[in-house]
C-alpha angles and dihedrals in degrees: 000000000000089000098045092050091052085045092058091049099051088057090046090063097036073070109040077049103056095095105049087041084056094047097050088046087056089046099060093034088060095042082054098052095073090168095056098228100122089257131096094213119206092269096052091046091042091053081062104038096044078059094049127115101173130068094222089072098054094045096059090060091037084059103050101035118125134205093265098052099254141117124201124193099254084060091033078056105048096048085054086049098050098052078058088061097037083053087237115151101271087171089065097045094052091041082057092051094047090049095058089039087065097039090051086058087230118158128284095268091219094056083064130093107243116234118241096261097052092053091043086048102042091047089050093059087048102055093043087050081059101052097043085055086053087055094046087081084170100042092229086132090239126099106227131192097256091054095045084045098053091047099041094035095207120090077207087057090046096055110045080053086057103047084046099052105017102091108155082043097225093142092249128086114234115202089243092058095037089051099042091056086064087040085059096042080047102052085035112037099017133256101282085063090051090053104042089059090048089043087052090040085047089046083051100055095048087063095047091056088249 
């Protein structure tokens, strides 16, 4: 009972988290583009990795590498986002980034203009942090059947959500995995598709008094 209840609680803040872990996230991305395009290019990612001791860091940049050797802050997110969901120690790995950043002498991030797609991408989590919190009609952190079912109406519905975000099938959405699902429709269908489900989520909840 003891482990489940601890277990509970570690996925309740992983939720109440999400934010501050995204803005720090925001925060390091936009130390690393020196040149301002959106894109940590490979010379930008290699400055940090060469400086590296843990094999978090580098992780976080072998994961999200593309072809063409960038990484661009949709991909950069939903690594971050999916080592929430894999309950890896996202705090290290950021704490690792930050340090580099400030041996590396680069400038305050916050003293730097963030790209378009930094600002499109971090309001996007936001807002689907929001509305995950407006689902979580008990506050346990987790989204549960009864509370997909009451917003969507269909157990057909329910259960499509379900086989879509769900992805340790336990039966319950986590915020990492709920935000990671609009990570995914960001990076692959763009970001104006991301935000028009959350608007009509969002549209759903106000009739429903939550």
């Amino acid at each position: 009972m003891a482990d489940n209840q601890d277990h509970r609680l570690s996925r309740t803040m992983s939720a109440s988290a999400v934010p501050g872990i995204m803005d720090r996230a925001a925060s390091v991305f936009n130390a690393l583009d020196l040149d301002k395009d959106g894109i940590l290019n490979s010379t930008e990612i290699q400055s940090v990795q060469e400086a590296a001791n843990t094999n978090g860091v580098v992780t976080i940049f072998d994961a999200c590498n593309s072809a063409e050797g960038q990484v661009t802050f949709a991909e950069f997110s939903l690594r971050i986002i999916q080592s929430l969901t894999l309950q890896e120690n996202v705090l290290d790995m950021l704490s690792s980034l930050e340090s580099k950043v400030s041996e590396a002498s680069l400038p305050p991030p916050f003293e730097r203009a963030k790209s378009a797609e930094v600002n499109e991408c971090a309001s996007m989590i936001l807002q689907a942090n929001e509305i995950f919190a407006r689902i979580d009609e008990n506050d346990s952190g987790l989204l549960e059947w009864e509370e997909i079912l009451k917003l969507v109406r269909t157990t057909e519905k329910a259960q499509f959500t379900m086989s879509e975000i769900d992805q340790n099938k336990d039966g319950k959405l986590s915020a990492a995995e709920f935000t990671k699902y609009f990570m995914k429709i960001f990076t692959v269908s763009g970001p104006d598709k991301a935000m028009a489900i959350l608007s009509k989520l969002d549209a759903d909840l106000t009739k429903i008094g939550r």
